[in-house]
N, C-alpha and C positions, 0 to 999 in steps of 0.2 A: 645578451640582452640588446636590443634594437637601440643605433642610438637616439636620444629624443634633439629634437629643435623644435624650439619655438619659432615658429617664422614670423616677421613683421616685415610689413612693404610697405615703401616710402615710394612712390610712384613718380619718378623724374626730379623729385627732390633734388634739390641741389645741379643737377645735370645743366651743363650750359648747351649741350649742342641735341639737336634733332638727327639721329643717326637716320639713315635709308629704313632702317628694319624695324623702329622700335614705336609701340606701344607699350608702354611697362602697366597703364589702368586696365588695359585688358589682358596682360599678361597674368598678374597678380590679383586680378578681379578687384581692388578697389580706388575706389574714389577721395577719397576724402584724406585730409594729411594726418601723417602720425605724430600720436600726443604721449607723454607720458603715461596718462591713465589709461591709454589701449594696451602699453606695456606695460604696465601691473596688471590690468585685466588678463592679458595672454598668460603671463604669467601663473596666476593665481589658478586662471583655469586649467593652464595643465596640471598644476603640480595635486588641484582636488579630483584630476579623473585619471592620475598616475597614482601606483602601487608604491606607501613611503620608499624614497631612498632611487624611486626607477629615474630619476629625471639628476640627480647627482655628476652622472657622467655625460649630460646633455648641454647644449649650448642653446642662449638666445641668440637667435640670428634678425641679421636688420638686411634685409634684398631691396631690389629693385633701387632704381632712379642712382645718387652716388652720393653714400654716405658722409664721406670726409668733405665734398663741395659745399655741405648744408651752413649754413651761418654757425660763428663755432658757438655761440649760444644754446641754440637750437640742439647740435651732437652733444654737449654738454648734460641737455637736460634729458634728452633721451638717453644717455650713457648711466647718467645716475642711478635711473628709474632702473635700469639693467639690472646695475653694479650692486646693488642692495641684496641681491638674491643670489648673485656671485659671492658675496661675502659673510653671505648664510649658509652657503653650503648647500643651497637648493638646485645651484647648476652649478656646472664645472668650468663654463667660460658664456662671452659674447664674440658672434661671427660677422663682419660685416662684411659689404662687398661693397667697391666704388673703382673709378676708373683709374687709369694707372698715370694719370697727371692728375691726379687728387693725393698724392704721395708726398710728403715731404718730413723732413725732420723734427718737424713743431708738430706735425701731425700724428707720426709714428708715436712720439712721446706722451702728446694727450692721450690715445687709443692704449697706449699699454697703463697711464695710472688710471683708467675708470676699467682697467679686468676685459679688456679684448684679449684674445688669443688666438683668432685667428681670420685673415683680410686676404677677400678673395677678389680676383684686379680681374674685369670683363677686359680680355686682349684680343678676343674675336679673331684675330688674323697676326699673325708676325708678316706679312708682306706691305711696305707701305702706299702701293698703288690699291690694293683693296680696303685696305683702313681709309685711302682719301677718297678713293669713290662710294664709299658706303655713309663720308662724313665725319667720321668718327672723331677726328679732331686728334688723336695723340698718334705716335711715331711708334715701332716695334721696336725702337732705342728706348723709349720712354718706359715702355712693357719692360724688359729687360732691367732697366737702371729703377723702376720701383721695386720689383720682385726680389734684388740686390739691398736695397734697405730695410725692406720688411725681414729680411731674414739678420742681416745686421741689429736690428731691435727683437731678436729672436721668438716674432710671428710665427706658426701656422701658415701654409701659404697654399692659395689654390689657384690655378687661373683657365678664366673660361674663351672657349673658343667657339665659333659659330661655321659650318660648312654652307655652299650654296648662295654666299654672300652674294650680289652685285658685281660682276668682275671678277670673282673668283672659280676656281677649279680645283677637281681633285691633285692635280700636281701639286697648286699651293696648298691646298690644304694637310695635304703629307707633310708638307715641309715644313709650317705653320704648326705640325703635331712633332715633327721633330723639332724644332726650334723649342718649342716647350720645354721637349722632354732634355734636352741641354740647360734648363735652365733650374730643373730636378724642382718644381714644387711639392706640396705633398699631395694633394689634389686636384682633379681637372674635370669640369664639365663640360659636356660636348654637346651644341646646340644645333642642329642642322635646321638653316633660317625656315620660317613661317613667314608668308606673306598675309601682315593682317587690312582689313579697308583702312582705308586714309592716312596710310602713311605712304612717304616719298618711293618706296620698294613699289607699292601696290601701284603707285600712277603710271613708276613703266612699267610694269606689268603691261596694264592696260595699254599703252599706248605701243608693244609689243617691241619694246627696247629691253625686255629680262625677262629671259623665260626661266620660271624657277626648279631647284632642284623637286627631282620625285623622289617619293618614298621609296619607290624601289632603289634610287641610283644614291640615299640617303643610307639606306642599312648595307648596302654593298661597301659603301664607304667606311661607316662604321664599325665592319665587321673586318679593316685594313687600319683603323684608328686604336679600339677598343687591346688587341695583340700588342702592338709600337706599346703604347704607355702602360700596358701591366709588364713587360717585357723591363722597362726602366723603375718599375716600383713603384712606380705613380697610382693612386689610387683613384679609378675613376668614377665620381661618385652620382652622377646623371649622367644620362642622355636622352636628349629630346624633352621638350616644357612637359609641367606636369599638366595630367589631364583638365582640362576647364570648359566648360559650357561656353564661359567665353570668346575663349580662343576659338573655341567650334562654330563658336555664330559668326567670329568675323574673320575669317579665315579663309582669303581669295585663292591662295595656293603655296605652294612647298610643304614641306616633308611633313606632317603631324603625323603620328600615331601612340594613342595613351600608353602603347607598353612597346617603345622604340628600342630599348634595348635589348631586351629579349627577342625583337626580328634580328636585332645585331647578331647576336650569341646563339642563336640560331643559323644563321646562315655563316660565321667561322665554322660550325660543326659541319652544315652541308658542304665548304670547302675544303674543310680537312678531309672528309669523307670520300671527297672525289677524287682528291690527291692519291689516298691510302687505294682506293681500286682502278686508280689509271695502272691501264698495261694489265689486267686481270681481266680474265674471259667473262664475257655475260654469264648472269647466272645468281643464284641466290646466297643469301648473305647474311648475317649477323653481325649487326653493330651494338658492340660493347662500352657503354658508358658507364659515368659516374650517374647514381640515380637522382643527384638534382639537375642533371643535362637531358635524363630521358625526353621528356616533353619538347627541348628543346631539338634535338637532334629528329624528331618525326617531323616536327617542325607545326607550324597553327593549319588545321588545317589535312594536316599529313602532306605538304608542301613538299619537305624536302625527299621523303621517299616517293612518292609524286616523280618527283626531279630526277631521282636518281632510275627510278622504274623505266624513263623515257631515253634511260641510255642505256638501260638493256640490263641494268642493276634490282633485280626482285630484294629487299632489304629488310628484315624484321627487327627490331632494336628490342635488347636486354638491359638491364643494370647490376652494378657490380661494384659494391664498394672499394673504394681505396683508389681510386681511379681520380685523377687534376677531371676540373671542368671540362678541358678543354680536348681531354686523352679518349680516342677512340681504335678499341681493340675488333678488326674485321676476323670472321672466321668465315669457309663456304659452306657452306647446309645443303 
């Protein structure tokens, strides 16, 4: 069964700093702060257009802006409103996510007696020259030494990283995906920046001091990310924001596309692909997948046979149960 969240966004709530990249109202699509009664409302409404019992193993989740910053009032009364359906048995926990100097001991402890279970710490970078020119305000010691207490208070842990930053590169960002994966959470999302209007990213932009990453040098990347953290057990549970009108109206440049992960997962397969026929004579060929990679291995489009035709590779793709995602069996035809 799919798992369910309820999503709630709290749009720069709490948040002290103005990062280079962030819009969280147009991220999240809204405006206005979150109340208790929009969290009974989310609630109530999933659990009346969920199948009894489907929503059991699902989590409220609280995104955007940073949870633990919020006045402890304020997390208190949103936590409650959660906590009530936690303790009905209607969900199985609450997810929040906040920065990773919003951490502390009084904290950890408030967040496990109102039924969290699991706190996801935006680290966007482990390099600290790209966390200061992006703004960010906290250290990849700080990353580290939060994600060490949440597990100490024995959290769920996830932490999100962003490619394409301001100052960043794919070197750092490998290294910033290994520094994670040393750090063994249980999940990670992978954001490759979006340049939205009127934030600090977009002025240079314009002013022609950052040029942003592209969607192609985004799923090349990802398709060298996505291998690293399922390799370590880490579960990767996005990449790239979900689809939004929003994001699409103010969207001056970097990577977006509504199904980012699948050009990812698509293009490991065209690499594994080329690997498996480097050193074999032109010629035609049968590639043998798992049948939920079929789609992926033609690639959108017929891309990657496309790709592979123009190196002399004629390709017809099969499927064949039993076969890892990721497993491609060549035979010649």
């Amino acid at each position: 069964m799919k798992h369910i969240n309820v999503a709630l966004f709290a749009p720069h709530a709490g948040c002290p700093h103005q990062c280079s990249f962030c819009d969280q109202r147009t991220i999240s699509g809204q405006m206005t702060p979150l109340t208790p009664a929009a969290v009974h409302e989310a609630a109530q409404t999933a659990l009346a257009s969920l199948p009894a019992g489907a929503a059991a193993d699902g989590e409220i989740a609280f995104f955007g802006g940073s949870f633990t910053l919020l006045p402890q009032a304020e997390q208190i009364a949103l936590l409650e409103a959660a906590h009530s359906y936690i303790k009905d048995g209607c969900f199985r926990g609450i997810r929040i996510s906040t920065r990773p100097d919003g951490i502390d001991p009084e904290t950890c402890a408030l967040l496990r007696r109102y039924g969290v279970t699991a706190v996801e710490l935006g680290a966007q970078s482990m390099d600290d020259r790209v966390l200061a020119l992006n703004r960010r305000g906290h250290t990849a010691a700080q990353t580290a030494a939060a994600h060490a207490m949440l597990r100490t208070f024995g959290f769920e842990t996830g932490l999100q990283m962003m490619t394409g930053l301001y100052g960043s590169t794919d070197t750092d960002s490998l290294a910033t995906a290994q520094a994670i994966c040393a750090l063994r959470p249980d999940t990670v999302r992978i954001y490759p920046t979006v340049v939205l209007a009127g934030t600090p990213l977009a002025e240079r932009m314009q002013a022609g001091a950052f040029q942003p990453q592209t969607l192609a040098d985004a799923v090349a990347l990802c398709a060298k990310l996505l291998p690293l953290f399922e390799a370590a057990g880490i579960r990767v549970i996005r990449v790239g924001l979900h689809a939004s009108r929003d994001v699409e109206a103010k969207r001056i440049g970097g990577a977006y596309h509504p199904a980012l992960r699948e050009l990812a997962e698509s293009r490991i397969l065209l690499d594994r692909a080329r690997a498996l026929l480097a050193g074999r004579p032109a010629g035609s060929y049968t590639l043998t997948v798992a049948p939920t990679s079929r789609s992926k291995m033609t690639g959108q489009r017929r891309c990657n046979l496309t790709a592979l035709a123009a190196e002399g590779y004629r390709c017809t793709v099969c499927a064949r149960d039993g076969l890892a995602p990721y497993e491609i069996h060549i035979s010649a035809t």
